[in-house]
Legacy VTK file of the C-alpha trace (Angstrom):
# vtk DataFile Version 3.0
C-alpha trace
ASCII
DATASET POLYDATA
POINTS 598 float
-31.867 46.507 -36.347
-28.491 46.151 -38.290
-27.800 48.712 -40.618
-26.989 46.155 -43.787
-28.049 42.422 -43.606
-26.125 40.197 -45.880
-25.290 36.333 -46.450
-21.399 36.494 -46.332
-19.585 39.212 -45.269
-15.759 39.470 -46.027
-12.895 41.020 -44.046
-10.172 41.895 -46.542
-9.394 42.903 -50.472
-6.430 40.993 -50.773
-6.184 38.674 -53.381
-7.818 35.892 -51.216
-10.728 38.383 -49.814
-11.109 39.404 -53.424
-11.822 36.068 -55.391
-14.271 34.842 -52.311
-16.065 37.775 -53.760
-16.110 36.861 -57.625
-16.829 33.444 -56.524
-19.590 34.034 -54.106
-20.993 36.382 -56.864
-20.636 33.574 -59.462
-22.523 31.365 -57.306
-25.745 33.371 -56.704
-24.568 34.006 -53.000
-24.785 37.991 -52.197
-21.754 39.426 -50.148
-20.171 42.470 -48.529
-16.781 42.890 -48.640
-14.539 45.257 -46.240
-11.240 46.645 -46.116
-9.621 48.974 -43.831
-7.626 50.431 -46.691
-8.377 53.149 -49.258
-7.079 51.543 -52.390
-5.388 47.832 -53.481
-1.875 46.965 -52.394
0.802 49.227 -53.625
3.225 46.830 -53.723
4.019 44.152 -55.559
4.315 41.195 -52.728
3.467 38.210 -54.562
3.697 37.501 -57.899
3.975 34.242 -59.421
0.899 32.647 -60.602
0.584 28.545 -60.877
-1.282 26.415 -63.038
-4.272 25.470 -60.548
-4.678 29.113 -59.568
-5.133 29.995 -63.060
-7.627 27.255 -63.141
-9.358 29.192 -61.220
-9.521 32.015 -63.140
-10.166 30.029 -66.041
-13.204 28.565 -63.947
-14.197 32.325 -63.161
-13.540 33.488 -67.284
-10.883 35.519 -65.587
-7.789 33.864 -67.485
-8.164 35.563 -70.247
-7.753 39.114 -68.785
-4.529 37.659 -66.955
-2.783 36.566 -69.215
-2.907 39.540 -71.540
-1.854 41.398 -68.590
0.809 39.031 -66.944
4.448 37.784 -67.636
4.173 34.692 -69.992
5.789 31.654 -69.208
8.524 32.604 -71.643
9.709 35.099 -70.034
9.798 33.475 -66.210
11.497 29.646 -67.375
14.546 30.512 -65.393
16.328 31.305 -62.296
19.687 32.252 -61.888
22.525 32.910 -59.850
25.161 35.769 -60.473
27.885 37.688 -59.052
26.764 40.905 -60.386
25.101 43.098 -62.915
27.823 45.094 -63.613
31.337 45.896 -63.337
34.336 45.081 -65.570
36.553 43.022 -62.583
37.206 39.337 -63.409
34.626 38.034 -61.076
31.674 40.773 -62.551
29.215 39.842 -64.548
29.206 36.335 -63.772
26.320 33.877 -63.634
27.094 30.522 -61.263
24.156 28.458 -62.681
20.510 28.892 -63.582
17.468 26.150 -63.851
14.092 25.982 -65.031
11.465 27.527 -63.338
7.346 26.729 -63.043
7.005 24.602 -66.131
9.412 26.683 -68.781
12.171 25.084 -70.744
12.648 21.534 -70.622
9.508 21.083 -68.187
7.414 19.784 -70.839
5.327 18.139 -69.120
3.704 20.711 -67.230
1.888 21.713 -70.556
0.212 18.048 -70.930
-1.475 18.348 -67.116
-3.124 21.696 -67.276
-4.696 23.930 -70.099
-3.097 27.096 -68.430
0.555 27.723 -68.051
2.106 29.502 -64.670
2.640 33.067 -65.287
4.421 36.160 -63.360
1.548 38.541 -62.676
2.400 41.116 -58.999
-0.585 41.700 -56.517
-0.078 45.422 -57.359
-2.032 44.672 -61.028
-3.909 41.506 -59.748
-5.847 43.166 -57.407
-6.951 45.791 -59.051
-7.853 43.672 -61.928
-9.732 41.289 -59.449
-11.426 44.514 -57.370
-13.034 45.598 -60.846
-14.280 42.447 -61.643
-15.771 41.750 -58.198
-17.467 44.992 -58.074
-18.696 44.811 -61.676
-20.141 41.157 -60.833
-21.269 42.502 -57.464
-21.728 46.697 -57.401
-22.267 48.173 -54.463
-20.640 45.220 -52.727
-17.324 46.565 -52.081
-16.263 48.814 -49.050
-13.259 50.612 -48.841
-11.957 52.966 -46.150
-13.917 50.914 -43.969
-12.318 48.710 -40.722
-14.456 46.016 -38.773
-14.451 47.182 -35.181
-15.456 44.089 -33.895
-17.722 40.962 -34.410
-19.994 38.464 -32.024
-21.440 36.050 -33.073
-24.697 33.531 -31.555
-26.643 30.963 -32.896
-28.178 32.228 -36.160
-25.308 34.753 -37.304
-22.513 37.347 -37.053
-22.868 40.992 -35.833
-20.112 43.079 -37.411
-19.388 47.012 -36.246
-17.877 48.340 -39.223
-16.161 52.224 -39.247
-16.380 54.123 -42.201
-12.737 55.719 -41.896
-13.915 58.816 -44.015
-16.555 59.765 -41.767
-16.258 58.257 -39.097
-19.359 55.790 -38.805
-20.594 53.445 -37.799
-22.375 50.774 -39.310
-23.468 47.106 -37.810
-23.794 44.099 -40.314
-25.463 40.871 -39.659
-24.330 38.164 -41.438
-24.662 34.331 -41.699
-21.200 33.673 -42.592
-18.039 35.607 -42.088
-15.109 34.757 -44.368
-11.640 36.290 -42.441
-9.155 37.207 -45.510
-7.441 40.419 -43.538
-3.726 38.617 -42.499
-5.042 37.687 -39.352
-4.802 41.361 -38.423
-8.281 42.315 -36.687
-10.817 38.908 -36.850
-8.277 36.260 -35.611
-7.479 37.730 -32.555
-10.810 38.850 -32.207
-12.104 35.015 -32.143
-8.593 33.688 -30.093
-6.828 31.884 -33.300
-3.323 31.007 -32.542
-0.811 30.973 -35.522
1.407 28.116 -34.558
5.103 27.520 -36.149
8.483 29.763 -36.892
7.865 33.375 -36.091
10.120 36.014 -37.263
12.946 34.070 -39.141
13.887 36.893 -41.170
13.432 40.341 -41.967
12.865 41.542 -45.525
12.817 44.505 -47.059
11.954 45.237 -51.132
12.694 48.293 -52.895
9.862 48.618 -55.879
11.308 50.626 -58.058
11.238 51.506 -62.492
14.598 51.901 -64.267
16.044 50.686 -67.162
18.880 47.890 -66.906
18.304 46.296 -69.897
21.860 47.082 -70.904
22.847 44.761 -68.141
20.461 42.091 -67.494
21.107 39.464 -70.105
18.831 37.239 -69.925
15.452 37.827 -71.514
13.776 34.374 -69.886
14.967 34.661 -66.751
12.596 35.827 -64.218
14.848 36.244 -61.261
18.727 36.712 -60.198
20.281 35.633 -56.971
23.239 37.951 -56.012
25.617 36.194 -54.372
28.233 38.222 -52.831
31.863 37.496 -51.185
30.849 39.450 -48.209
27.512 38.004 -47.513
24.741 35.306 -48.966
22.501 34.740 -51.867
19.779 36.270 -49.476
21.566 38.543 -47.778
23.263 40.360 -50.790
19.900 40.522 -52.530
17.505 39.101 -55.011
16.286 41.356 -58.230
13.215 40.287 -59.868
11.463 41.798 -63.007
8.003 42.919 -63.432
6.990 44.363 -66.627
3.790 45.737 -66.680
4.279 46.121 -70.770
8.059 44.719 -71.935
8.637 41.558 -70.433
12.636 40.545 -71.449
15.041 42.888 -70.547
13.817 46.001 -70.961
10.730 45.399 -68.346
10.112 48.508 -67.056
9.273 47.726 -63.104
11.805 45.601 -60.642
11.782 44.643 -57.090
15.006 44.301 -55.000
14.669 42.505 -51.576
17.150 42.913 -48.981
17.383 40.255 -45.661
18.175 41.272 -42.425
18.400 39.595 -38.971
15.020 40.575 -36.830
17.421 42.924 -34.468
19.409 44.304 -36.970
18.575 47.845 -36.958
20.141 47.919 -40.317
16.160 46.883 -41.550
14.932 50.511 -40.733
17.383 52.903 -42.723
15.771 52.949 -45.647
18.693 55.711 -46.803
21.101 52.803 -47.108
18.917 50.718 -49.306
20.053 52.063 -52.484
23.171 52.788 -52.715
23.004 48.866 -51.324
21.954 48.154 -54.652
24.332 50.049 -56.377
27.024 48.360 -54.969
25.485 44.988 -54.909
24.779 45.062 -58.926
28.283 47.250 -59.600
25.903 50.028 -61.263
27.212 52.920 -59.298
25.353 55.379 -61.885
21.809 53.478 -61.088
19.390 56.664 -60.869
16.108 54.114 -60.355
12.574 55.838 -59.794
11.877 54.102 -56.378
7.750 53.684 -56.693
7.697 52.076 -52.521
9.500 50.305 -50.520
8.025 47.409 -48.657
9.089 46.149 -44.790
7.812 42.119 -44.211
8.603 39.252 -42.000
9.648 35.620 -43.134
7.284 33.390 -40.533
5.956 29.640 -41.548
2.643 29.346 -39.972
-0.088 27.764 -39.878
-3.857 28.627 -37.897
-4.395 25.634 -35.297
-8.309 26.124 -36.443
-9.867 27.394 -39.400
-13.405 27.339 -38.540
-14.461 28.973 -34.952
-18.355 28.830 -35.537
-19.578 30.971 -38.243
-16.032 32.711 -38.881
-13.419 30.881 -41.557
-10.155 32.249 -41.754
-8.756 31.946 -45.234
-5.311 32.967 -46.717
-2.356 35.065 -45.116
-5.111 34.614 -41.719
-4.621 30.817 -42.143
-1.636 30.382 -43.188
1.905 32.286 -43.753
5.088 30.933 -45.800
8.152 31.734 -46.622
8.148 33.269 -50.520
10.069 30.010 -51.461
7.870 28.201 -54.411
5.179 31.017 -54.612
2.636 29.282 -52.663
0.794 31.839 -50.225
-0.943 34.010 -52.814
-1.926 30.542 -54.909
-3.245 28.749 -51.350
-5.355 31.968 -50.298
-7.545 32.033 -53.573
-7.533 28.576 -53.419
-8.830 28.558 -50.128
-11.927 31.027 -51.386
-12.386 28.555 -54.047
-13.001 25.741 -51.996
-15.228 27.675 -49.107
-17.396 29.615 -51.540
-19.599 26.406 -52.750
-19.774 25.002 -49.626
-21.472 28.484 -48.175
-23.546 28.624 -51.149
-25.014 24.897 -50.465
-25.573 25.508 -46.922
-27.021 29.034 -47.412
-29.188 27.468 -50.213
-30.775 25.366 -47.620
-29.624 21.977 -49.973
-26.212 20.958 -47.422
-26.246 21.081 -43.765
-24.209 23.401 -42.094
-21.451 20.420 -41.092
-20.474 20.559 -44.453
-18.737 23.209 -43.624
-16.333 21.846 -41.364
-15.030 20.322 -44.638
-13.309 23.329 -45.510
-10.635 22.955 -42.741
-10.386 19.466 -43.015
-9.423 19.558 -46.948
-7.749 23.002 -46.854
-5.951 22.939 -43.599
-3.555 19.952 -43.751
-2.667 21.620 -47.671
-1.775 24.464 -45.977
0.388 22.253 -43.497
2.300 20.751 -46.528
2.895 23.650 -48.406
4.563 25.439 -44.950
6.382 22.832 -44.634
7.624 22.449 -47.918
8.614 26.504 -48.267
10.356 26.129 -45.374
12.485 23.459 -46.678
13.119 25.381 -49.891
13.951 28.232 -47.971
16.715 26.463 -45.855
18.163 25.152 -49.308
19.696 28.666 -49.792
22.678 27.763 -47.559
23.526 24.827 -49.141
23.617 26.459 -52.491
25.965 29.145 -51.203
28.143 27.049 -50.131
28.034 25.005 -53.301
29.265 28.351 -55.004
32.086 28.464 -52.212
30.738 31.184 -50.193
32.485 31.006 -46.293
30.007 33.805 -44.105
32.145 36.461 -42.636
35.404 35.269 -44.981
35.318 37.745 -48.181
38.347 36.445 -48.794
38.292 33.051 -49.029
35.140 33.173 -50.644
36.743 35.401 -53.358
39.440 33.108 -54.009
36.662 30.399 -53.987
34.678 32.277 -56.451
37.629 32.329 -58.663
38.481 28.604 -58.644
34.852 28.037 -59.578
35.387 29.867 -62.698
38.445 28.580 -63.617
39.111 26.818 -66.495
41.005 24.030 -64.944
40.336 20.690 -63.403
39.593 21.939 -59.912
36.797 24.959 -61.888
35.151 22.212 -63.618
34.678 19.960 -60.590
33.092 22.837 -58.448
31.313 23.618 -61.001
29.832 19.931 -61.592
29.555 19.767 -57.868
27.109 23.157 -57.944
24.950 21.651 -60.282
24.523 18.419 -58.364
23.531 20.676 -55.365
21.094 22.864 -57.336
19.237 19.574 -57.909
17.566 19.628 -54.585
17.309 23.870 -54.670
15.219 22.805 -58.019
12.533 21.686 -55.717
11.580 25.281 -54.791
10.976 25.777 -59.046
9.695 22.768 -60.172
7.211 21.762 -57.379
4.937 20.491 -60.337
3.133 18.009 -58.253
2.581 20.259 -54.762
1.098 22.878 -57.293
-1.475 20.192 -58.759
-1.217 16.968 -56.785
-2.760 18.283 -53.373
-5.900 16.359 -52.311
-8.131 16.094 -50.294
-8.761 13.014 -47.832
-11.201 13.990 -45.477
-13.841 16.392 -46.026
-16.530 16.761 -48.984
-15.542 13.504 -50.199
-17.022 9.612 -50.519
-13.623 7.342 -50.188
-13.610 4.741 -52.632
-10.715 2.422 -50.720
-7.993 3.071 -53.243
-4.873 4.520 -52.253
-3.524 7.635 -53.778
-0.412 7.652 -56.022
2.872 7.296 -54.242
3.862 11.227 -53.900
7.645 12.390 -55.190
9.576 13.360 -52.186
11.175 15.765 -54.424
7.224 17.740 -55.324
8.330 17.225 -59.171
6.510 14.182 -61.187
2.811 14.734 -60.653
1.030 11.456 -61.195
-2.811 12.438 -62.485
-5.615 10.469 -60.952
-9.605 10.088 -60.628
-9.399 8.848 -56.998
-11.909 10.931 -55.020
-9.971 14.068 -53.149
-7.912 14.902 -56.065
-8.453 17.221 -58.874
-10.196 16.294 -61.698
-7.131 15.663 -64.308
-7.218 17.369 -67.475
-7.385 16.371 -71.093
-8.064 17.765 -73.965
-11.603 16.983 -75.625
-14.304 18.028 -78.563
-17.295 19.032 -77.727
-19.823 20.710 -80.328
-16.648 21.198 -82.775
-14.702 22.852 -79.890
-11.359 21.694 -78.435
-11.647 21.907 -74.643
-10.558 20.580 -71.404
-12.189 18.258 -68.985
-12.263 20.672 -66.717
-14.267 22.558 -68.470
-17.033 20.288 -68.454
-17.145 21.056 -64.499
-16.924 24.100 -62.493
-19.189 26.219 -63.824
-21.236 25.642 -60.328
-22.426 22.420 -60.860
-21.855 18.936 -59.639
-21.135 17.232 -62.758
-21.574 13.520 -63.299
-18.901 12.333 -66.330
-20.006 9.044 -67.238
-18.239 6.131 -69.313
-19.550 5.360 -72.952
-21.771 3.035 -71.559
-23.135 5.415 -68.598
-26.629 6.394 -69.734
-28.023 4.917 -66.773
-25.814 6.900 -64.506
-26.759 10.022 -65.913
-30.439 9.251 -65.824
-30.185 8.441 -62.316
-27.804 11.442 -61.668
-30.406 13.898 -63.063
-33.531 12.427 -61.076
-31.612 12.397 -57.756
-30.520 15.895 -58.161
-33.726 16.760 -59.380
-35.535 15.455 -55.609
-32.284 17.428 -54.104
-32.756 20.208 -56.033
-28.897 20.398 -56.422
-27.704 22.302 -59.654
-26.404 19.173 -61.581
-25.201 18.188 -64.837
-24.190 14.695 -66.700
-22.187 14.522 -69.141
-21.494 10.493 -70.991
-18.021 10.098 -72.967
-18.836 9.451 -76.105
-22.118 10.763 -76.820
-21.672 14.601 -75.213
-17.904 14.943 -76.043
-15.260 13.046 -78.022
-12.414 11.747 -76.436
-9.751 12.530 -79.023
-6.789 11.190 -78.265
-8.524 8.555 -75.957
-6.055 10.389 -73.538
-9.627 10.554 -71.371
-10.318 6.584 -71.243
-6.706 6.246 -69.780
-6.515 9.353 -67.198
-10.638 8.393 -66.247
-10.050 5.558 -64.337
-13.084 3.847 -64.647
-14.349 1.685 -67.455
-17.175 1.999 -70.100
-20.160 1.989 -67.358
-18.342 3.591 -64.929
-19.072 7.598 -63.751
-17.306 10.289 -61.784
-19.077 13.104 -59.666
-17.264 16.206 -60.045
-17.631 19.196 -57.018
-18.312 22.368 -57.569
-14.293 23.503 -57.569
-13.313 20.783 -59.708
-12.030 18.110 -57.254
-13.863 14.703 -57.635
-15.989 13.708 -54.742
-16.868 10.401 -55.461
-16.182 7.588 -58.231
-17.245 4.005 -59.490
-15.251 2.111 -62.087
-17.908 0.141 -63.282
-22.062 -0.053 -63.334
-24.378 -0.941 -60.467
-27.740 -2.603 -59.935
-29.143 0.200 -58.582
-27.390 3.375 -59.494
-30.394 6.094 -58.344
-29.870 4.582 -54.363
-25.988 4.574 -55.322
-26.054 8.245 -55.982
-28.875 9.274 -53.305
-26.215 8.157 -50.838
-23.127 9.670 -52.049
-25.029 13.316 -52.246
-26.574 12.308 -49.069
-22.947 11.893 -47.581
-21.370 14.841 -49.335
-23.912 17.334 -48.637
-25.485 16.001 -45.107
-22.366 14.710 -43.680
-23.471 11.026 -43.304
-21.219 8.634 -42.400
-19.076 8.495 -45.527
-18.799 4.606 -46.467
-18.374 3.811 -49.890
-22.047 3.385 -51.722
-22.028 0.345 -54.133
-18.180 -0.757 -53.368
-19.349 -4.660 -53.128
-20.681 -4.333 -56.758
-17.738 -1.705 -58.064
-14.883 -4.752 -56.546
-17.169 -7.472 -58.529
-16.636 -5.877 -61.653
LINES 1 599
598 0 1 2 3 4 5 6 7 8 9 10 11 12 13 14 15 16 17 18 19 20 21 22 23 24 25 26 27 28 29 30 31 32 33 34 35 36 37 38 39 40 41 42 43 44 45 46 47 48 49 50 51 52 53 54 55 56 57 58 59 60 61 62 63 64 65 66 67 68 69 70 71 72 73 74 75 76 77 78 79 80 81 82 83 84 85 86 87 88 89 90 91 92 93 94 95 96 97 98 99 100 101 102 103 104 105 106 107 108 109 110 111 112 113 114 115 116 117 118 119 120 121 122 123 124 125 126 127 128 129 130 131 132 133 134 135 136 137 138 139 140 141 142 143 144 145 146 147 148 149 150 151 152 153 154 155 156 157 158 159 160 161 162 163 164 165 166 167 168 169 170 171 172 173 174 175 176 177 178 179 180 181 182 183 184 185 186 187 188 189 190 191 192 193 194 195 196 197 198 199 200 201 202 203 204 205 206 207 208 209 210 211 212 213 214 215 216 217 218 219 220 221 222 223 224 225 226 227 228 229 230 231 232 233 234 235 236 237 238 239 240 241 242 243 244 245 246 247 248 249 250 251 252 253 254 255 256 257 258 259 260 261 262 263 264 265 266 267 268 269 270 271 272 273 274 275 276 277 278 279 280 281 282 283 284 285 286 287 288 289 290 291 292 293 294 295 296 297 298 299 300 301 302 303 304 305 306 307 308 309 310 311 312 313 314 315 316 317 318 319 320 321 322 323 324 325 326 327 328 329 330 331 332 333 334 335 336 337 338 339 340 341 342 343 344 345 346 347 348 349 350 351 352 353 354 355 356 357 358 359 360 361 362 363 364 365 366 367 368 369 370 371 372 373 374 375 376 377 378 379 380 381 382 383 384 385 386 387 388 389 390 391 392 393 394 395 396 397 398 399 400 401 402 403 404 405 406 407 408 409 410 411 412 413 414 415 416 417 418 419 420 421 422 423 424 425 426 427 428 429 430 431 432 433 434 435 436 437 438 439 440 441 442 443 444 445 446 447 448 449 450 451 452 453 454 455 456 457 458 459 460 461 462 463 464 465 466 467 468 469 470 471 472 473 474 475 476 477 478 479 480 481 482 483 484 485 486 487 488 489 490 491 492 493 494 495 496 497 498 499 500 501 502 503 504 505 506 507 508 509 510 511 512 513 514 515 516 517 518 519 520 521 522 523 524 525 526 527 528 529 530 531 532 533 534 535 536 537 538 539 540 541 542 543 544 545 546 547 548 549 550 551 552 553 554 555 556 557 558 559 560 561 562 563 564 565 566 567 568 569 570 571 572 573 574 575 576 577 578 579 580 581 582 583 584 585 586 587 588 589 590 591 592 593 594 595 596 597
């Protein structure tokens, strides 16, 4: 007999591992969750927070504690590069160019798609913030200082062997479900995944450190500065970033300094070297900082060539691995939890078959595939903005006459500096990737095609285009409902499939209500007009359907199936979709003769 028995059990208390468990909890499902460590990360790793992830947390109430924790928007609208911090020589003290970052500034627009704003918030205080809340929603449910030995797995379950690393121990779980959040350390080997793309590109290393340089850093939006040095590269001579926790301009308390090195450059491992590195770097040969850790990590752009290997999902830094251009591991690995934890509460719920399942690698994988690809893009961008700036590798010299034209106040400074700014267009695609952050979708998966196409995608990841079309998330505007001003996504997401009807949609919602009832599916409908008030009629635009038209909302807030207009029959309509989305039938699109008619 196993020693616990449990629904889902999770490997890992990373910020992936972490929100399966607050939304497993939120769902009804019971979990366990492991990690081989004794605390949270002690480092900060990731850090910038985008507007879908904090959807989630809104979905979760969770926004709230982030952002009276986190770096507002404010203070992260821009990037820049300089020459140094400090120093009094004619090329000290320099910046080369800066741009808007993540929806700050002139990004305006970012506010109109999203009731949450991006904000700069390290694993080091996310975790910890997202470990109490998962305990407190799920006590008892939380094992630290415990490793999984191993894991086998047969028809009906998973048998896990987990050590206690206190005592020693052993315990053995049985679970239904095992959810893989660990970085691929222990459960993908363990069931033969393969991590497939660029391995190794570079070595970094980050010195996490407190001091106080707020005599020198200028700039009280500006989340981070590129150093870009005659003798090396905007990566190689090092990237500062700030990280509060309490003063967020320039007198944050906390910083993080990341160094590059080649993969057999020994250079990596002397750790004595790193600061007075930094010294010279900034020109702050008095810097006295309070070094809190110092972090060693690899540069790879992977991606899992499964995600599902029988009753075992990998999710997060086990799926997937970027380079830290755009932000977009952390934000993919709780997004990943978001989508698998409804699916494993339908089929564990009895109400879904257990194919449904194989919809979480068909939506999440090829997301995952995009946003490698794109990271690695921005991350080879870096060479083309050094040499924008005139850097020549290996040449200090020329590039310190370089650097001096550029600032020139002549004919020649002005045109290298025009020509920098035309080049930093294309590096703005790592900042302003509005429409990778909110435009993924999903094609195949938990999802009833209606035949439409989807909008035509920027090249450039910048104008995101809102739409209904099933796949995509449900677009927000702002609404009234019982004298409150809210979002449409908050008339989903709260666990329920939601039906949002037109004005004229009573009969949807009637139908909706007895279908799920036979299902027993936790529904809600919802009819524009008579349960909320489209304000702005910003709603009848973004919809996409007319007056008798409806939308079903999943669970995570993606839409899974639409019609523009009424039907004969909508009760058979709707038996098939839920039929297709929760059974895996063969997914035509229910009622599209009448929807083209209207």
């Amino acid at each position: 007999m196993p020693d616990i028995e449990i629904p889902v059990l999770i490997v890992g208390a990373g910020g992936c591992g972490l929100t399966a468990s607050i939304a497993l909890s939120e769902l009804g499902v019971r979990s366990l969750l492991v990690e081989r460590r004794g605390v949270t990360g002690t480092l900060p790793k990731a850090r910038y927070i985008n507007q879908r992830t904090m959807e989630v947390f809104r979905q979760f109430g969770l926004d709230g504690a982030v952002y009276q924790r986190a770096m507002p928007l404010d203070s992260i609208q821009r990037i820049r590069w300089c020459t140094t911090l400090g120093g009094d020589g004619p090329l000290d003290r320099r910046t080369f160019h800066s741009v808007d970052s993540f929806g700050g500034g002139s990004l305006t627009d970012y506010r109109r798609h999203s009731p949450c704003e991006s904000c700069l918030y390290p694993q080091v205080r996310l975790e910890p913030l997202l470990n109490d809340e998962a305990g407190r929603r799920n006590p008892g449910g939380l094992l630290f200082s415990h490793e999984l030995q191993s894991l086998e797995q047969d028809r009906d379950g998973v048998t896990a062997v987990i050590r206690d690393l206190a005592t020693g121990q052993d315990k053995t779980v049985r679970a239904q479900y095992l959810i893989a959040a660990d970085g691929g350390r222990t459960v993908g080997p363990i069931v033969g995944s393969r991590l497939e793309g660029r391995r190794k590109m570079v070595d970094m290393v980050t010195v996490y450190f407190r001091a106080d340089l707020s005599q020198w850093w200028d700039d009280d939006h500006a989340m981070t500065t590129w150093f870009v040095n005659p003798d090396g590269g905007s990566w190689t001579s090092g990237v500062l970033g700030k990280l509060g926790p309490t003063r967020f301009d320039r007198h944050s308390e906390e910083w993080m300094f990341h160094f590059s090195f080649r993969p057999d450059d020994p250079a990596r491992f002397d750790e004595a070297s790193l600061l007075p590195r930094m010294r010279e770097l900034m020109k702050l040969p008095d810097l006295d900082p309070d070094i809190i850790g110092i972090g060693h990590w690899e540069v790879e752009g992977v991606l899992a060539d499964r995600y599902r290997f029988d009753r075992v999902f990998l999710a997060g830094d086990a799926a997937h691995r970027h380079p830290p251009t755009t932000g977009l591991g952390l934000n993919s690995a709780i997004q990943d939890a978001h989508n698998i934890a409804w699916k494993l509460r339908e089929v564990l719920a009895g109400r879904a078959d257990p194919a449904l399942l194989d919809s979480y690698e068909a939506e999440r994988r090829p997301v995952a595939a995009r946003n490698v690809s794109w990271a690695l893009m921005t991350f080879e961008n870096h060479p083309l903005t050094d040499g924008a700036i005139g850097l020549v590798r290996g040449d200090g010299e020329t590039s310190r006459r370089n650097f001096a034209r550029f600032f020139a106040e002549d004919d020649e400074g002005r045109t290298r500096r025009a020509r920098l700014k035309q080049v930093l267009k294309v590096q703005e695609m790592e900042w302003q990737a509005h429409d990778l952050e909110l435009g993924f979708r999903y094609d195949q998966g938990a999802v009833v095609a209606d035949g439409t196409q989807p909008p035509v995608p920027d090249p450039l990841g910048r104008t995101y285009v809102p739409t209904t079309r099933p796949g995509h998330r449900l677009p927000h505007c702002w609404i009234e409902r019982d004298g409150k001003v809210l979002s449409t996504l908050d008339l989903a997401g709260r666990g329920d499939f939601v039906l949002i009807a037109g004005p004229n949609g009573d009969a949807w919602a009637e139908a909706g209500r007895a279908v799920a009832a036979r299902c027993g599916i936790p529904f809600r409908a919802v009819v524009a007009g008579r349960d909320f008030t489209d304000v702005d009629r910003d709603w009848s635009i973004q919809s996409q359907i007319g007056a008798g038209g409806a939308l079903l909302v999943r669970p995570d807030t993606h839409v899974a199936w639409r019609s523009v207009g009424p039907v004969a029959d909508p009760g058979a309509v709707l038996d098939q979709v839920l039929t297709a989305l929760l059974r895996q039938a063969p997914k035509a699109a229910p009622g599209a003769a009448e929807v083209a008619a209207q």
